[in-house]
N, C-alpha and C positions, 0 to 999 in steps of 0.2 A: 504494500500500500504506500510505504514512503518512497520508494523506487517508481511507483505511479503519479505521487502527489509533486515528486521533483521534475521527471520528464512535462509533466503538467503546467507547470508552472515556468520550464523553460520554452517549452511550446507559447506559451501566451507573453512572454517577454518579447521573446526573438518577431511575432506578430504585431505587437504595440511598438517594437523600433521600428519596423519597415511601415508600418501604417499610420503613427501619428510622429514620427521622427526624424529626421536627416541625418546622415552621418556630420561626422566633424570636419571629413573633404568636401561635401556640399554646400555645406554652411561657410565652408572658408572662400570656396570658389562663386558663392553669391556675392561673397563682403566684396571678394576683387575685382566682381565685376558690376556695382555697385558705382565703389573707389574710380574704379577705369571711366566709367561713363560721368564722373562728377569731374573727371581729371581733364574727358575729352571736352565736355562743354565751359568749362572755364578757361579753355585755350580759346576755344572759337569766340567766348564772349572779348578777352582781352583782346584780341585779333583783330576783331571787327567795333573796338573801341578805338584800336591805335589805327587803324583803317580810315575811321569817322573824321579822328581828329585828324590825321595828313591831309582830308581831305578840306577841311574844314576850312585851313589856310596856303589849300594850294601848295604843300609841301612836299617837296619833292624824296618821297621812299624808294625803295631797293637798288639805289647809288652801291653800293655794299657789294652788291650782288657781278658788278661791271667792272673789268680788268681797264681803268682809266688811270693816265696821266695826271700828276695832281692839278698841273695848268689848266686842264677841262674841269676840273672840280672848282677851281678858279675863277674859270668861266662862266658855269654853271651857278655858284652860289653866291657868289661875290659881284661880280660885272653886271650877271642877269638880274641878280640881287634875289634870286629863289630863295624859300626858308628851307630848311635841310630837316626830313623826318629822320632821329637819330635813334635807333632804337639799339638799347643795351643797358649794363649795370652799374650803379652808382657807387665809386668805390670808395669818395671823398669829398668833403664840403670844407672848405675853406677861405678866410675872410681878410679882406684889405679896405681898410676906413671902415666906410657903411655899406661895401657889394659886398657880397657871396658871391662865391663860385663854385657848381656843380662839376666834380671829375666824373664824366662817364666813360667806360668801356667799350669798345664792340670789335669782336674778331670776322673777320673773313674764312669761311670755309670753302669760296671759291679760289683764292689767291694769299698768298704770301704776303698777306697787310694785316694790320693790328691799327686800329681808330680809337682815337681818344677826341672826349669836347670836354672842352674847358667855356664852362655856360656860365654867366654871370647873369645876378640877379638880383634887386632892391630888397631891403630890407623887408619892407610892408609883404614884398611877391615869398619872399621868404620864408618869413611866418607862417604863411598858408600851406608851403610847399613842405614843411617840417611837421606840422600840424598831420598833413595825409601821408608823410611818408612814418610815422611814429604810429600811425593806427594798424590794429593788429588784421583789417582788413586788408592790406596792402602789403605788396614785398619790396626791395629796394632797385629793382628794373621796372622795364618801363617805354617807352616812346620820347623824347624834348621832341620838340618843334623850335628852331630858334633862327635868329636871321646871321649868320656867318660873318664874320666881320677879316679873320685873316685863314689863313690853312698853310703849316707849317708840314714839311716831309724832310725825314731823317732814319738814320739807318742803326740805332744806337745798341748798343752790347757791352752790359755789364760782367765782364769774367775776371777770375781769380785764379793764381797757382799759388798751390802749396808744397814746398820741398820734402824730400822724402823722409828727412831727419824730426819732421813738422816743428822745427823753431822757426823757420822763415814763411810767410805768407804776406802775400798781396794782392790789391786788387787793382784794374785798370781797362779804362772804355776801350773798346771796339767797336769798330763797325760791320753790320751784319748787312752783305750785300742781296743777300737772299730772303730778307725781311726787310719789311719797309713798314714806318709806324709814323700811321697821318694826324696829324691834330687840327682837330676845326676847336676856333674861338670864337664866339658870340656872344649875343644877349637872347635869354629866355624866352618865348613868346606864350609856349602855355608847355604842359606837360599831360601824363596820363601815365601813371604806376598799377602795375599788374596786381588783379585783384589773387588776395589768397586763397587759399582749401580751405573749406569752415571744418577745421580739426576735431570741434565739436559734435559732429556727426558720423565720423568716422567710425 
């Protein structure tokens, strides 16, 4: 009878997992693909924010993308006077008198260039722009829009030897002909910071 009442009662377990339960792989493979679809639509949403705003001011995006000259970029944002959608990470804020100035990022995966903007920005523009990048809705990339005022190209490489004995080391610039690293300078026109994952529902 105990040999009955245990087959019995494993019978009606093994029944109640498959009929009111999911394993611990389907339940994980829900979560991810859950995650995946909150992941995909927050891309499209910021996409078609920083989309909005290029277009908003006639800003000239996917320069990045075009194996150019920097004198066409010259041409292009400075002469024509186009404002430059500059999309990348903000690695540093820095201040002289009453401006700020935005360091942003952006690499090339078409070409052998590395972009930096050096964006300046009033005090009052500032506040705002500290205010949305401190909220926990927001990450530290992003889109500038701003109008170009110089564009700097250089080829620079910081390297180091150290002797085999390790008492002697130094360091000293190079130049790296095989990279090229463009700096645009301007003033801020507006901006738009990538929204974040609500982690909270995860």
């Amino acid at each position: 009878m105990t040999k009955q009442f245990g087959l019995t009662l494993t019978l009606f377990t093994i029944i109640l997992l498959t009929s009111c339960g999911k394993s611990d792989k389907e339940v994980k493979e829900e979560k991810e693909a859950v995650v995946k679809q909150k992941n995909e639509q927050l891309k499209a949403t910021n996409e078609k924010a920083i989309i909005d705003l290029s277009q908003k001011y006639n800003a000239v995006s996917g320069w990045d993308t075009l194996e150019l000259y920097t004198y066409l970029y010259q041409e292009m944002f400075i002469d024509q006077r186009k404002p430059i959608s500059f999309e990348g990470e903000l690695n540093d804020i820095t201040k002289t008198d009453s401006t700020y100035f935005l360091k942003v990022r952006n690499s090339s995966w078409h070409y052998n260039k590395n972009y930096i903007a050096l964006i300046s920005l009033s005090r009052q523009n500032f506040v705002e722009f500290l205010k949305i990048l401190k909220s926990n809705n927001h990450t530290n990339e992003g889109c500038f829009v701003f109008k170009v005022s110089k564009i700097v190209s250089a080829s620079p490489e910081i390297k180091s030897d150290l002797e085999l004995n390790g008492e002697d080391s130094y360091s000293y610039l190079d130049y790296d002909f095989d990279e090229t690293l463009l700096i645009f300078k301007g003033e801020l026109i507006d901006f738009y910071l990538n929204e974040r994952a609500d982690k909270t529902n995860d």
